[in-house]
N, C-alpha and C positions, 0 to 999 in steps of 0.2 A: 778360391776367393776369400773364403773365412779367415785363415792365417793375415791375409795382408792386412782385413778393418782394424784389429786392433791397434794398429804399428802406425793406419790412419787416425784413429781416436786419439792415443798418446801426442801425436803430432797438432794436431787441432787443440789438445788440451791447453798449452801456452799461449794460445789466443786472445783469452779473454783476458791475461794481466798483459796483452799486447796492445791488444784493442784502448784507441782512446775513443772520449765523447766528444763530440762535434759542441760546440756551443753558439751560437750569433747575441747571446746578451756576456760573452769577452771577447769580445773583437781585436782580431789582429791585424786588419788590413783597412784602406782608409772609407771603402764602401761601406764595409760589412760596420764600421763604426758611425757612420751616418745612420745606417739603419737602426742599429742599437737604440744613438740618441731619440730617433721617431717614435723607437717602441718606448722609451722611458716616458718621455712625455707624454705620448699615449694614456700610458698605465698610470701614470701620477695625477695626470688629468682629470681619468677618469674616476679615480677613486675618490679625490678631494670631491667630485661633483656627488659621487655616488656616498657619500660621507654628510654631504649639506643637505639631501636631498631624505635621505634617514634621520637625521636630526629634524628636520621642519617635519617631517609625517609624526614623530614620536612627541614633536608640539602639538600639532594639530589635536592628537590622539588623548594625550596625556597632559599636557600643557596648561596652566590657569586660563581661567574663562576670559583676561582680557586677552590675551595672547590669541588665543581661538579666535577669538573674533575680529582680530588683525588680519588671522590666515585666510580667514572667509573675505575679505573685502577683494568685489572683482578686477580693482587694478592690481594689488599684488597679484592675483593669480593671472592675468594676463603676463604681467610682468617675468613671474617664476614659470610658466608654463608657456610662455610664446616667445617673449622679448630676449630671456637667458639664453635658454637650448639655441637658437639663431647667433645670437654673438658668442658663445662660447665654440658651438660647435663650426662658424666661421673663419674664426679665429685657430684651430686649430689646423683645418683644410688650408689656410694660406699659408701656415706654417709649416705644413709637409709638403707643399708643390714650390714652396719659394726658394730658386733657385739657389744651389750650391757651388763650390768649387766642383770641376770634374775635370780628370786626365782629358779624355777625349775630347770638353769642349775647349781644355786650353792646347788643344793640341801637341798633348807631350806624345812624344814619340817613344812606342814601347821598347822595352829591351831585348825581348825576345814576343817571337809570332810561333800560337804553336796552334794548330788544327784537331779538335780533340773530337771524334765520329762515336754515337752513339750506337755500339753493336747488342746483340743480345747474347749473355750479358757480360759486356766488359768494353772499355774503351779502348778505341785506337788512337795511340799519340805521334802526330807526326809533328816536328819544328822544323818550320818554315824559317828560308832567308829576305832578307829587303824583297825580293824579287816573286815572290809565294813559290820559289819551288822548296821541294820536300830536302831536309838536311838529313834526315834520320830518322825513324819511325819504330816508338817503341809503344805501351802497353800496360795500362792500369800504373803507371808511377811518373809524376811529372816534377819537373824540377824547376824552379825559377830563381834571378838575383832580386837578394831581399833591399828593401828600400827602392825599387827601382819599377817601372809599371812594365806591366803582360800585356797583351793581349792574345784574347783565346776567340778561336775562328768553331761556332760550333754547329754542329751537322749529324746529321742522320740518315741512315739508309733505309729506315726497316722500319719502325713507329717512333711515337712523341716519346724522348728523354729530357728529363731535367736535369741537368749539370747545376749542381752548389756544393758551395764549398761555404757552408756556414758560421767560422770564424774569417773570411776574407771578404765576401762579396755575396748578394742578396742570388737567387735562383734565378735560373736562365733556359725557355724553353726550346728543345734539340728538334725542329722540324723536318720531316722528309721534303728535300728540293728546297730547303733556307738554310743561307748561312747568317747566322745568330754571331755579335759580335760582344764579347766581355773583357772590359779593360778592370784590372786586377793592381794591388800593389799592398807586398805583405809588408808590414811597416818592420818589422825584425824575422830573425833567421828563427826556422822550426818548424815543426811536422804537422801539418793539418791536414784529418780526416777529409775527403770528400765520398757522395753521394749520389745517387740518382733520385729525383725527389718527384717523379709521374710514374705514376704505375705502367710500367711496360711490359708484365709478363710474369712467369710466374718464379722468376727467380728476381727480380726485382731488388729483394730487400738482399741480394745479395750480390749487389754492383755499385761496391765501391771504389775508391781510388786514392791515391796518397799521394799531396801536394807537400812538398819539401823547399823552403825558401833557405835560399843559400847566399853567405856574402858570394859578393859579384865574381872574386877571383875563382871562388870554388865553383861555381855555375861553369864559370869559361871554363876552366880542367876539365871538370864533367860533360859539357859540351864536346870536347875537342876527344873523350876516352869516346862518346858514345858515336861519333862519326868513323869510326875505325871499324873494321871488320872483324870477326869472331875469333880469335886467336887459334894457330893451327893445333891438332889434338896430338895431345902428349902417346907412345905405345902404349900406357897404362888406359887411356881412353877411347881409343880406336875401334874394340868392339863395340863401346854405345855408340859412334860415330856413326858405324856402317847402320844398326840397326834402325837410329833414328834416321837417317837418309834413306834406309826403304821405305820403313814404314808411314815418320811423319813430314816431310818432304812436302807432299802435295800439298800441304798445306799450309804449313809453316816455314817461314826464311830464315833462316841466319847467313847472315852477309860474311863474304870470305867463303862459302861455299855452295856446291853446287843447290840447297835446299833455297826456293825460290816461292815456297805458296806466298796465297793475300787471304786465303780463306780465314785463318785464325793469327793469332798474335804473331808478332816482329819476336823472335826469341835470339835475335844476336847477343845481346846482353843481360839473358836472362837472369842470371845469378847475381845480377849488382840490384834485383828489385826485392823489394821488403816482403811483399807479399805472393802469393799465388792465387789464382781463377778468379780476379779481381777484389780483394779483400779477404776472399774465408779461409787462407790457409798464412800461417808462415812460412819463407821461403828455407827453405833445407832438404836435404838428401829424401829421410824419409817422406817427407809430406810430397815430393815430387813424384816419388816411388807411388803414393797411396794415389796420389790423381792421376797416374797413367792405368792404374791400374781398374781405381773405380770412378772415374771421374762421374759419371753417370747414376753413382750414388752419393757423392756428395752433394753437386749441385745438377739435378734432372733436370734433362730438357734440355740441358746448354750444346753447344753445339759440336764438342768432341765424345767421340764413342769411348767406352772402357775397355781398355786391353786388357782387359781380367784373363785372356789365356796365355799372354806370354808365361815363361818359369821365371822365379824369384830370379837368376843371374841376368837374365838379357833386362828386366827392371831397373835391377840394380846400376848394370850397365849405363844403361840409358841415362837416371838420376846423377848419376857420379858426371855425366859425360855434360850435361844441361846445364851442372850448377856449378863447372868451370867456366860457363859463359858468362862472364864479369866483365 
């Protein structure tokens, strides 16, 4: 096992100038900008008050003796200490519940329905047709047409996840036995981090997901590649073929052949996603190779064992054979 962590190190290392920061005060979707506006007002609100309210104590305090004795008289303090905090803070409560535009109350009909299941830890993504059956079922990378509204159908098997994606849309709680409904719509094409935002366990802070808004024609291409089946395997790829159909079969699918599991990720197309074990790896040869082999030491607890005894060729094998699934 020694030889293969560092070949995993080196592969992890490009991470971090991969990795982007999530933000919710630049929003790029029309929720997540509602909400911005809330928190600005919020915070500008509160500061001008927290601003007036430093100023009258530093009179009270320091301020010439007519001034003082202005501050003392009981109708201004009635006034600053009862009458204000009431109308200001009134005033803002009607301001955050007074209704908005919303997709779902003007009834736009989304462009795409996708089903996203809170596992531990990583998401299952299925998209749904008009009809809620399943089109296609992939895994920690989703795709949507930008300018155009989503909806996400969201669910859990196992404990409370939070599903946000904090440049699009505010936090959404994943219940066992509810389905949680989030209409979405990215105002321009680009790549936004998402997250799980409830403590679910103990890899938690490493279940993320990668939401990619695409003009509409490139959605429908990528739609129409990911409902096809695994492309058959080249002589050059046939040994990882066999190896992965013994070994990881029972539990993982790739469509176009006989490997049929539901226990872990949909891997028909695993090579077209950005990432691996839901956010902590980049997707390539080696870093495939380092999570077959220690998956169990990168991210413990998750729910695939380490084949830390295969030999470096049937690994290799395997990685070469995974990451022509595009």
């Amino acid at each position: 096992m020694a030889p293969i962590l560092p070949s995993v190190l080196a592969a992890a290392i490009p991470l971090a100038a991969w990795a982007r920061t999530a933000s919710a005060a630049q929003p790029s979707g029309d929720e997540a900008g509602r909400i911005a506006e809330i928190g600005w007002v919020l915070f500008v609100g509160g500061a001008v008050i927290f601003i007036a309210v430093a100023a009258v104590m530093a009179l009270a305090l320091h301020g010439p003796p007519r001034a003082r004795r202005l501050l003392a008289k009981p109708a201004l303090i009635v006034a600053a200490g009862i009458a204000f905090p009431v109308i200001a803070l009134t005033a803002l409560l009607l301001y955050v519940l007074s209704p908005v535009p919303s997709l779902a109350r003007h009834g736009a009909m989304p462009a795409a329905r996708i089903e996203v299941t809170g596992e531990l830890w990583w998401w299952r993504v299925r998209y749904l047709d008009p009809a809620g059956n399943v089109l296609f079922e992939t895994a920690n990378d989703i795709r949507i047409p930008a300018g155009l509204p989503v909806e996400f159908l969201l669910k859990s098997g196992n404990v409370i996840h939070s599903f946000w994606i904090p440049d699009l849309a505010g936090k959404l709680d994943m219940i066992p036995g509810r389905v949680n409904r989030l209409r979405v719509l990215a105002r321009t094409p680009g790549v936004f981090r998402g997250q799980c935002a409830e403590y679910c366990g103990a890899q938690h802070a490493r279940m993320m997901f990668d939401v990619e808004a695409l003009p509409p024609e490139r959605f429908d291409a990528w739609l129409q590649t990911q409902r096809q089946p695994a492309r058959a395997a080249g002589p050059e790829l046939l040994q990882g073929e066999r190896i992965f159909q013994r070994a990881c079969a029972q539990c993982h699918a790739v469509r176009g052949t006989p490997a049929a599991g539901t226990l872990g990720p949909d891997l028909t197309h695993l090579g077209s996603r950005p990432t691996l074990a839901a956010g902590v790896l980049p997707n390539n040869v080696g870093a495939l190779a380092g999570w077959i082999a220690g998956s169990q030491h990168i991210k413990p607890g998750n729910g695939m064992p380490s084949f830390d005894q295969w030999p470096g060729e049937d690994l290799r094998a395997v990685a070469r054979y995974l990451e022509s699934l595009k």
